[in-house]
Legacy VTK file of the C-alpha trace (Angstrom):
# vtk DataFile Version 3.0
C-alpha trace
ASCII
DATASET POLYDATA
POINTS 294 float
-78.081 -9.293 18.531
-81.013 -9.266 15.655
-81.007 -11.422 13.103
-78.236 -11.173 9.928
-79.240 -10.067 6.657
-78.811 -12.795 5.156
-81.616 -15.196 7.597
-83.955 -11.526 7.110
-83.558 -12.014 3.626
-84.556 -15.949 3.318
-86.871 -14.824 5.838
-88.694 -11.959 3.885
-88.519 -14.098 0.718
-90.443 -16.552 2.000
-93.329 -14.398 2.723
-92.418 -14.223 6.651
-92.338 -11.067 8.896
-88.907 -11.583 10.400
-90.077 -9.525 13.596
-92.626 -11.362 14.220
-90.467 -14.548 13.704
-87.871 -13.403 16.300
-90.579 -12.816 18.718
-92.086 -16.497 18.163
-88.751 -17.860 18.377
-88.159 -15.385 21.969
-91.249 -17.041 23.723
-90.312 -20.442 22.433
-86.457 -20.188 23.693
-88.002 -18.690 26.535
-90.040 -21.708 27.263
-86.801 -23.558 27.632
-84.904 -21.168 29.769
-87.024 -19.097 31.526
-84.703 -16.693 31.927
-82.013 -19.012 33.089
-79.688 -21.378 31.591
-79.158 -24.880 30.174
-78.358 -26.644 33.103
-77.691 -30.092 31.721
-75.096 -28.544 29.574
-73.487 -26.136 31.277
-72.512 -29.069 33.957
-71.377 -31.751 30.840
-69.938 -29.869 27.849
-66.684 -27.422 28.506
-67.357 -23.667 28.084
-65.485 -23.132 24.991
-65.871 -26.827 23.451
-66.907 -26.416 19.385
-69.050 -28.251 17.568
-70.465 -29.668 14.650
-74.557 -30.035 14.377
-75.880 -31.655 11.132
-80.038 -31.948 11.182
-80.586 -35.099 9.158
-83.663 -36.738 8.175
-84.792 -40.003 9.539
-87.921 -40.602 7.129
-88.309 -39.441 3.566
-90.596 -36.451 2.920
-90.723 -32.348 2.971
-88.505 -29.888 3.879
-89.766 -26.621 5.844
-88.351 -24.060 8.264
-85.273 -23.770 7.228
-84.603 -20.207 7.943
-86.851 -20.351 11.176
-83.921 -22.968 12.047
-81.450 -20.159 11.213
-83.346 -18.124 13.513
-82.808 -19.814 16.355
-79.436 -20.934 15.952
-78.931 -17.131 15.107
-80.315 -15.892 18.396
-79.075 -18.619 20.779
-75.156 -18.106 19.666
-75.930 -14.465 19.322
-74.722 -15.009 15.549
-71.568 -16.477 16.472
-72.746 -19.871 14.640
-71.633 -21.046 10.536
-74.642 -22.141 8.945
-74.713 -24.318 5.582
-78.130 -25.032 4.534
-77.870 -28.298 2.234
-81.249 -28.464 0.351
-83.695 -25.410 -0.067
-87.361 -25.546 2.050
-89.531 -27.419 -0.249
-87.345 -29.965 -1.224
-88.058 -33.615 -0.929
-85.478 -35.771 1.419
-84.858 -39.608 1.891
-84.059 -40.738 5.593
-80.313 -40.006 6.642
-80.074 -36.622 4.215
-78.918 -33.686 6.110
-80.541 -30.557 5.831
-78.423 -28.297 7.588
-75.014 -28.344 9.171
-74.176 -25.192 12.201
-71.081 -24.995 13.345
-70.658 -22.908 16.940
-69.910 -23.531 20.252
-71.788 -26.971 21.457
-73.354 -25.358 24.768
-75.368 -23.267 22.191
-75.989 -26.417 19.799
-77.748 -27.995 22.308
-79.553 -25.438 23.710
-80.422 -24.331 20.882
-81.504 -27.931 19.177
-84.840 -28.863 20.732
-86.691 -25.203 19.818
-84.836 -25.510 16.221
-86.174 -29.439 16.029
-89.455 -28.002 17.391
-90.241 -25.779 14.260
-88.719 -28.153 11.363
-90.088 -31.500 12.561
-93.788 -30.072 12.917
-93.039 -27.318 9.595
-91.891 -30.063 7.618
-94.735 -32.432 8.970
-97.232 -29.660 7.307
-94.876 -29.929 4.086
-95.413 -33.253 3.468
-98.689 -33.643 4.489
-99.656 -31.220 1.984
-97.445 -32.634 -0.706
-99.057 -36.403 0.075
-102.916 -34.298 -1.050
-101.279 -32.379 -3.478
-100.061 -35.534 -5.121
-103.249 -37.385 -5.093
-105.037 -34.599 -7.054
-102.126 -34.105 -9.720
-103.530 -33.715 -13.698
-106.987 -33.198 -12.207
-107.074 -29.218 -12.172
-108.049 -28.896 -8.324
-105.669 -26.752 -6.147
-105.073 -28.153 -2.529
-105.816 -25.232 0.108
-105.133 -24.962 3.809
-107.738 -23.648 6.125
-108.044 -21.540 9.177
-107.398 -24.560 12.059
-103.907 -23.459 12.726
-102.030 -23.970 15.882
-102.519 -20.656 17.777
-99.799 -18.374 16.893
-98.194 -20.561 14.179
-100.626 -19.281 11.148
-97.767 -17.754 9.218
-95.564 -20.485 9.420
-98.131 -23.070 8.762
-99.469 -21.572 6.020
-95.754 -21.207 4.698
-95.360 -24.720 5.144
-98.730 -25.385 3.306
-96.583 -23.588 0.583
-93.787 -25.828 0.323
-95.725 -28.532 0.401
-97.522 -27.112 -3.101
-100.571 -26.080 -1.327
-102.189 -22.840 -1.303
-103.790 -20.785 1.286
-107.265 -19.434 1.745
-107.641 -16.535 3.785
-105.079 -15.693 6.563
-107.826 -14.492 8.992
-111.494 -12.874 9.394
-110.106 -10.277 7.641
-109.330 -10.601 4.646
-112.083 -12.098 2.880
-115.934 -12.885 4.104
-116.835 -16.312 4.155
-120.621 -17.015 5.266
-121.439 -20.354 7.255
-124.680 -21.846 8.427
-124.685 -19.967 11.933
-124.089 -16.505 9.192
-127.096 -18.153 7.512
-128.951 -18.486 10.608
-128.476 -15.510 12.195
-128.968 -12.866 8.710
-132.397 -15.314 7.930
-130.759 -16.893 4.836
-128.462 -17.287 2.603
-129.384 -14.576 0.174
-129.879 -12.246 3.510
-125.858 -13.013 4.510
-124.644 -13.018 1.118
-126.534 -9.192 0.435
-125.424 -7.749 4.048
-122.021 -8.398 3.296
-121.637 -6.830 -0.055
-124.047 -4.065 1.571
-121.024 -3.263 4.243
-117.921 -4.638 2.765
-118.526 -4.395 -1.537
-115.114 -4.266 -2.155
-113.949 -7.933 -0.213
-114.657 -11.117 -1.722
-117.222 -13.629 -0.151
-117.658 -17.172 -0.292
-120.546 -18.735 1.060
-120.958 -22.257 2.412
-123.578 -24.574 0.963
-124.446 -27.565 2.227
-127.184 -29.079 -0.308
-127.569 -28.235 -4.191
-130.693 -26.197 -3.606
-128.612 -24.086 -1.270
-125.734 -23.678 -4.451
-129.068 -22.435 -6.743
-129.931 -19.920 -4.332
-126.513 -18.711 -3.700
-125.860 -18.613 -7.359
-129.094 -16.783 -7.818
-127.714 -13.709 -5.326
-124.225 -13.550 -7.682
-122.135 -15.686 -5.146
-118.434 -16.693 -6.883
-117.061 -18.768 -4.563
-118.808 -21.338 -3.205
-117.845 -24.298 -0.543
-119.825 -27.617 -0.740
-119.334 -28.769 2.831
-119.796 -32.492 3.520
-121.319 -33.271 -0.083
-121.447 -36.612 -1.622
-119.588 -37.016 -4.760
-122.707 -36.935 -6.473
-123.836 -33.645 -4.890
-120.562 -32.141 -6.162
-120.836 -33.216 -9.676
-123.979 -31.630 -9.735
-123.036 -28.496 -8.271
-120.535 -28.509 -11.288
-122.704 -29.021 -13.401
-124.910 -26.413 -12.403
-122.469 -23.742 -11.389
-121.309 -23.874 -15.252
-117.911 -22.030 -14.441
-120.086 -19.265 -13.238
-118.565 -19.785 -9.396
-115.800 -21.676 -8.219
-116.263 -24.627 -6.126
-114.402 -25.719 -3.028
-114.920 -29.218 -1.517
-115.071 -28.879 2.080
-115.111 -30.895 5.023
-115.174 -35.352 5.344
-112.505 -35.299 3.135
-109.866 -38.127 3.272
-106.471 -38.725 1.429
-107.963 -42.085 -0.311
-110.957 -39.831 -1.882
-109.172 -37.069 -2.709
-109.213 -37.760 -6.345
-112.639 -38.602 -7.017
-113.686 -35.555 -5.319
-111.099 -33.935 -7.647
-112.373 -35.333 -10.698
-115.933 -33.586 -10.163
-114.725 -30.872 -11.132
-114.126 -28.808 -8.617
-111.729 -26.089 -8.106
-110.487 -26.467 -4.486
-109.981 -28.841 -1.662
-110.094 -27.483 1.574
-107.846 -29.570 4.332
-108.087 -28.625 7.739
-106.092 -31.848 8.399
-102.724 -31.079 6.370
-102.339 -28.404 9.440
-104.020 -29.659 12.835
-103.783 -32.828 12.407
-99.903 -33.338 10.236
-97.566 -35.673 11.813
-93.888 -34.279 12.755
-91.611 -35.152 9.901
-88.944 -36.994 11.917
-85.293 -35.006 12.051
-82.644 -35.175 14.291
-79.517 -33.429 15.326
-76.276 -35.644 15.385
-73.370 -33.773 16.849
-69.581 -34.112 16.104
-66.608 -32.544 16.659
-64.725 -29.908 15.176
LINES 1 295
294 0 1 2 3 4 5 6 7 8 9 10 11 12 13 14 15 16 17 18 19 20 21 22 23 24 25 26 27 28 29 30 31 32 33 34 35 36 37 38 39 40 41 42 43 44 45 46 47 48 49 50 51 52 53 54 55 56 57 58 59 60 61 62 63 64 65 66 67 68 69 70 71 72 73 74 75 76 77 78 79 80 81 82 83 84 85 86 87 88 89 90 91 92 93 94 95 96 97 98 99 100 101 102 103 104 105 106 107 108 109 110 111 112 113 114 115 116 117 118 119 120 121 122 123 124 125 126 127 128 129 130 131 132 133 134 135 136 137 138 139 140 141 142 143 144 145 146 147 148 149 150 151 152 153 154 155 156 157 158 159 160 161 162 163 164 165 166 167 168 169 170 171 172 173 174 175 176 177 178 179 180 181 182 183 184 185 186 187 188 189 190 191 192 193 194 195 196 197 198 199 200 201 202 203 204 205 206 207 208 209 210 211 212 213 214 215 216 217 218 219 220 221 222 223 224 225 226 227 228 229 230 231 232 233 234 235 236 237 238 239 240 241 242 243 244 245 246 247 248 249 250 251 252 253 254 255 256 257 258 259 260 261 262 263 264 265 266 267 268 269 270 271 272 273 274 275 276 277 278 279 280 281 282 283 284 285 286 287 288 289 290 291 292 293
């Protein structure tokens, strides 16, 4: 069976492809079972024994993956499962809260537990990562944004996460916006060279081009560049790329950044932070499954 129209729903609302989740959550059930069948289980629990499951929190932080969860649980019990989702994806938790409570047959529960614990430990990990940077920079003006160093073939869902969180995202791929790097640089001759071949070939996406000194934000302002990343700059640098960007571009702080800075880089003005961190390097939010019965 698919998925009910109710988990398509949270699904779709939370700017998810449901397809492409059922697919992700296929390969990932798959990794468990190969094909085969929960033999631990099948030898301890009795065929038709129900059960309660209630994911609680063991650390305070940031909900997400809720209705990834409800995915799973969906497509291991072939919807025969109750699901009550306590809190909504984005919400903050304090160690022992339960988020969600699935009531089916316990064979499925605990099949169906570690790829379900898989998703919400590491979604929620992104959550309040994100929510830890987003924090730091409140009342300043800067937005917190996610990058491209994903875990391959968990973009959407990171990115989601990056969401609850409070964060926002940059560009989902090389696709859907150009953004021009020193080996761009290198290879077009200059910046000026990168920035004018890709409004030559692409005039209608938007480009933002990396700068790694101030001379380098003149001469990208001087070629009508809009976005612009200061990668690596001292605090200094960025102030003065404020100041001479005059609201003419926006500015994204890029790269060397750490939690315990992230406010004075903030308070130069700048528009974005860029963390790569917040999804490659996020610790799992701790949850566990504590089962009961009917």
């Amino acid at each position: 069976m698919g998925l009910t129209a109710e988990t398509t729903a949270e699904l779709t609302k939370a700017g998810l492809d449901p397809a492409e989740v059922e697919l992700l959550v296929g390969r990932a059930l798959h990794e468990d079972l190969d094909g085969g069948i929960d033999v631990t289980s099948v030898a301890t629990v009795p065929f038709d024994l129900a059960g309660v499951a209630d994911f609680a929190a063991r650390a305070p932080g940031v909900v997400a993956g809720l209705p990834v969860v409800r995915a799973v649980l969906e497509i291991v019990t072939d919807d025969s499962v109750l699901i009550e989702t306590r809190v909504r994806d984005g919400s903050c938790v304090a160690a022992g809260d339960v988020v969600l409570t699935a009531r089916a047959l316990v064979r499925s529960l605990l099949t169906a537990e570690r790829t379900a614990l898989n998703v919400l430990c590491h979604l929620s990990g992104v959550a309040t990562a994100t929510r830890q940077w987003v924090d730091a920079v409140a009342g300043t003006g800067a937005t917190i944004l996610d990058t491209r160093k994903t875990n391959p073939g968990l973009r959407a869902l990171e990115k989601y996460a990056v969401r609850c969180g409070g964060g926002s995202n940059k560009r989902m791929g090389l696709y859907d916006a150009a953004l021009v790097k020193d080996n761009h640089v290198l290879a077009a001759g200059g910046v000026a060279e990168a920035y004018r071949a890709i409004r030559d070939l692409f005039p209608a996406i938007d480009v933002q081009v990396e700068c790694d000194t101030v001379a380098q934000v003149e001469e990208a302002l001087q070629v009508g560049a809009t976005f612009l990343l200061l990668d690596n700059m001292s605090l200094e640098d960025m102030a003065e790329a404020v100041r001479l960007t005059a609201g003419r571009a926006e500015l994204e702080a890029t790269g060397g950044l750490s939690l315990d800075r992230a406010r004075a880089v903030a308070e130069t003005g700048v528009n974005f932070l860029s963390v790569g961190a917040l999804t490659h390097s996020a610790a799992v939010l701790d949850i566990g499954v504590d089962l009961r019965s009917v």
